[in-house]
C-alpha positions in Angstrom: 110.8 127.2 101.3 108.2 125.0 99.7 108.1 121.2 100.1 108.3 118.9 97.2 106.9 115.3 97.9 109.0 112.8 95.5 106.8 109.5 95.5 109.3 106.4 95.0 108.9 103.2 93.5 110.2 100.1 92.2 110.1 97.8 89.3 113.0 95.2 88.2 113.2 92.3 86.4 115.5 90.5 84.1 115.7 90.2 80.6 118.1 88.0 78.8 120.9 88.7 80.2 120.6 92.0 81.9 119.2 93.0 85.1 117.1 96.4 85.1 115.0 98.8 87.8 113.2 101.7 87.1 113.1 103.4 90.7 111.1 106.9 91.0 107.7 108.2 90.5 106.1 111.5 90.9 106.7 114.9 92.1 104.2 117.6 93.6 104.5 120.8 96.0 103.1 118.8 99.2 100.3 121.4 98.9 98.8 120.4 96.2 99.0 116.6 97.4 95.5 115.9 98.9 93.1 117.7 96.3 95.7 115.6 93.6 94.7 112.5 95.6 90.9 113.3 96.2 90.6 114.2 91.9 92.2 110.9 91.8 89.9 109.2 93.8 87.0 110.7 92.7 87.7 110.2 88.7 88.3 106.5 89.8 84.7 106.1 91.6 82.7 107.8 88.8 83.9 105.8 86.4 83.7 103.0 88.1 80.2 103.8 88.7 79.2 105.1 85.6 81.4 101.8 83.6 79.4 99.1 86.3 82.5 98.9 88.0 81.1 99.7 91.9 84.3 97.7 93.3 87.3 98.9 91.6 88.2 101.6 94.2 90.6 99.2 95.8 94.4 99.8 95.2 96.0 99.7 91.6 99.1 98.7 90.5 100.8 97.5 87.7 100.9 94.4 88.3 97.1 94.5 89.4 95.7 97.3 87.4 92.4 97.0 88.2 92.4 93.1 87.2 88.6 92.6 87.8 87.1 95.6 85.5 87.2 95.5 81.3 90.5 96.2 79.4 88.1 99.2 77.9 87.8 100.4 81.7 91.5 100.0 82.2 92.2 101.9 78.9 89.9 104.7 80.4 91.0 105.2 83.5 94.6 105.1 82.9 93.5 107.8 80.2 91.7 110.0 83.0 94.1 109.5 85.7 96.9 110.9 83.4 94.5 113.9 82.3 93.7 114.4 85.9 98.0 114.6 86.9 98.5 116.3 83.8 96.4 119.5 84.5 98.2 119.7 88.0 101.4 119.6 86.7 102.6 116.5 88.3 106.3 115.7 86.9 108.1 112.2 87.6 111.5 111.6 87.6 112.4 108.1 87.1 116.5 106.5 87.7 116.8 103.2 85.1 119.9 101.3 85.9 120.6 98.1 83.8 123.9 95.6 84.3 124.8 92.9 82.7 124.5 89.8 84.1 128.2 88.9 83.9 129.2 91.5 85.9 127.2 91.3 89.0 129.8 89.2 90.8 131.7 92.1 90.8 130.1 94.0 92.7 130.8 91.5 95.7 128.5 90.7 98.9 127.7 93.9 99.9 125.2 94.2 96.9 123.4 91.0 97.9 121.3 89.1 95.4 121.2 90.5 91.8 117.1 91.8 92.8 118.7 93.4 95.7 121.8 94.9 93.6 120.0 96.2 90.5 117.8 98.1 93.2 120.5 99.9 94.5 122.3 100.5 91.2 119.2 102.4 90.1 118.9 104.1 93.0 122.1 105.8 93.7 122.1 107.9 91.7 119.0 109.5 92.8 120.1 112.2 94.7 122.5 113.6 92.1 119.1 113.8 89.7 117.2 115.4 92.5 120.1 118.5 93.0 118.0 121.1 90.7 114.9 120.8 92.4 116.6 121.0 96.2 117.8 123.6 95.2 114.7 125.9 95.5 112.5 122.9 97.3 113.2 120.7 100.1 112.3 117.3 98.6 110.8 114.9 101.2 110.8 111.4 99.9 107.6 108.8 99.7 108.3 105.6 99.4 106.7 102.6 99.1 106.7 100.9 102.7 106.3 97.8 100.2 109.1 97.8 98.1 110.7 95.0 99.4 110.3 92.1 102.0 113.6 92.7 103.3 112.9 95.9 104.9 115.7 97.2 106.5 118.6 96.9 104.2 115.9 98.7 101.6 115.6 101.3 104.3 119.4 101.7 104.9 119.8 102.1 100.9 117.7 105.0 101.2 118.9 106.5 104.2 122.2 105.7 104.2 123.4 108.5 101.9 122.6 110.6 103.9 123.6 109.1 107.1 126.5 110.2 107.8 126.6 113.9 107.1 125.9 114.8 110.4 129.1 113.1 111.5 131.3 114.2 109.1 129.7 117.7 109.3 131.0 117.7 112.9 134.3 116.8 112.2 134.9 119.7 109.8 134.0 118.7 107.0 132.9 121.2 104.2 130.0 121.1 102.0 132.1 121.4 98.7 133.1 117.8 100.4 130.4 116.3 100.3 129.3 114.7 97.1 125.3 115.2 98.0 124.2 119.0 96.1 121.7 120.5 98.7 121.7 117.8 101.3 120.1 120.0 103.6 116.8 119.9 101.6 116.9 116.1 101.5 115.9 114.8 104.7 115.3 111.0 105.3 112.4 109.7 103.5 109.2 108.4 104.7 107.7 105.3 104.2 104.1 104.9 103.2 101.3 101.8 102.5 100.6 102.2 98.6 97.2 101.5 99.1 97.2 105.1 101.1 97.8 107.0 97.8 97.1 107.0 94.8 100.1 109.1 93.6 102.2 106.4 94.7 100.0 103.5 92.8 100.3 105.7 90.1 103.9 106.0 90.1 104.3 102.2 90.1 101.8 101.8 86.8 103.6 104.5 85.3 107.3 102.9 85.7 106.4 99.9 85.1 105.2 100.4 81.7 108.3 102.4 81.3 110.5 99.2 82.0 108.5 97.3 79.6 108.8 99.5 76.8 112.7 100.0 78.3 113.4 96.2 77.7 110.9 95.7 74.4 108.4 93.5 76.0 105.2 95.8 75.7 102.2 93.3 74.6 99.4 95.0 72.6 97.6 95.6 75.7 100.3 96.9 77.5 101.2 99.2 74.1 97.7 100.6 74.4 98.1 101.5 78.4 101.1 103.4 77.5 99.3 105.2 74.8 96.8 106.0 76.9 99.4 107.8 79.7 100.7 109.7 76.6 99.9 113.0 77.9 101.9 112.8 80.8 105.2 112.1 79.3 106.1 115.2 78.3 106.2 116.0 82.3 108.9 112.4 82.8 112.3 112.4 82.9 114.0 109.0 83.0 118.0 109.0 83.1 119.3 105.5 82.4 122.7 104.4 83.1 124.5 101.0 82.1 127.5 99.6 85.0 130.0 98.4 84.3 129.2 98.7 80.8 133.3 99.0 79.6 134.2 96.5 82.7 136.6 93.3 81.0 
C-alpha cells in the first residue's frame, strides 16, 4: 500500500471578533516527494539567478515570502512554484475552524489560551477529512516542528487521537467503535524543520493566503499572490466549520 505524505501547517489570527486557523497543506505519494522538492528548489535558484536574486534560496513563508527580492519576483515565483505542484498533481487539504469570541470560555481550561484553542478546533477534525484517502493510502503526517513554541501540548493534539487505540483495541474494543475511519493507515505524525522542505513552506504560503481571503483582509498585493497560485486551486479542498455557532 502506497504512502501519502500530508504536510501540516498553521495559520490563525483574529478578526473582529472571531478567532480562525487554517491547519493543512499538501498531499503527495512519498515517492514523488524528493524530485517535487528538487523541481522546487531548482525553479527557485534559476530564477533567482536569472531575476539578480543570487540569495533568495533561503526558506519562504508567508509571513517572509522572500522579503528581500521585488514584489515582481514574488509574483513570479509564487506563479512557478504553483506550475511546478500543479503538473505533479500535488492536492492540499486544508481544515478552517472559526469561533466566536464569546464562546471561547466555554470550552474551559483544557483548550488553553484562545491561539492554543482555535488550533485545536481546526484541527480535530482532521482525521475525519483524511478517511477517503486512508482508505487506499496510509497517510503519514509532516508537520511543522515549528508550529508552536509550546511544543508538547501541540504534539499531544496531534497524537493524542490516536493514542489510545491501542489500549482500547486490547480491551475489546471494535473498530465500528472507534470514531477514527482507517486508523490503521494513520500512524503518528512526524515532525519536520520547514526550512527542510519546500512542500511544507509551500503549504504555509498557500494557507495563509487562504485565511486572508477567508477573513476579507487580502491587500492588493496579497490579491495578486493569490492570483498568481490560481492554478493550483482546483487541486484544494478547504472544509470550514463554525463552533458553537447555535451555542446561547
Amino acid at each position: 500500500m502506497a504512502t501519502i505524505y500530508y504536510y501540516v501547517d498553521e495559520s490563525f489570527r483574529k478578526d473582529g471578533e472571531y478567532w480562525h486557523c487554517n491547519i493543512g497543506g499538501a498531499l503527495l505519494e512519498n515517492g514523488r516527494v524528493v524530485d517535487a522538492e528538487i523541481a522546487m528548489e531548482e525553479t527557485i535558484y534559476k530564477l533567482a539567478v536569472s531575476e539578480g536574486f543570487p540569495y533568495a534560496q533561503g526558506e519562504f513563508k508567508y509571513s517572509d515570502f522572500f522579503r528581500d527580492t521585488s514584489d515582481e519576483f514574488k509574483f513570479k515565483i509564487s506563479a512557478e512554484l504553483t506550475r511546478v505542484l500543479a503538473e505533479r498533481g500535488v492536492r492540499f487539504l486544508v481544515s478552517h475552524a472559526k469561533i466566536h469570541n464569546r464562546h471561547m470560555k466555554s470550552l474551559g481550561p483544557p483548550f488553553g489560551t484562545p491561539s492554543k484553542a482555535i488550533q485545536q478546533l481546526s484541527y480535530v477534525n482532521i482525521n475525519n477529512y483524511l478517511a477517503a484517502p486512508a482508505a487506499t493510502h496510509v497517510v503519514q503526517m509532516i508537520v511543522d516542528l515549528g508550529i508552536s513554541k509550546s511544543f508538547r501540548s501541540i504534539y499531544d493534539m496531534y497524537a493524542g487521537a490516536l493514542r489510545s487505540i491501542p489500549m482500547l483495541k486490547a480491551r475489546g474494543i471494535t473498530d465500528d467503535q472507534i470514531t477514527i475511519s482507517n486508523y490503521r493507515n494513520l500512524p503518528r505524525p512526524v515532525f519536520l524543520t520547514s526550512g527542510d522542505s519546500r512542500l511544507l513552506q509551500f503549504s504555509d504560503f498557500l494557507i495563509g493566503l487562504l485565511l486572508c481571503r477567508e477573513v476579507g483582509a487580502l491587500t492588493p498585493f496579497k490579491l495578486k499572490l493569490l492570483e498568481q497560485v490560481g492554478a493550483i486551486m482546483k487541486n484544494v479542498e478547504v472544509v470550514s466549520v463554525e463552533w458553537n455557532k447555535d451555542a446561547a
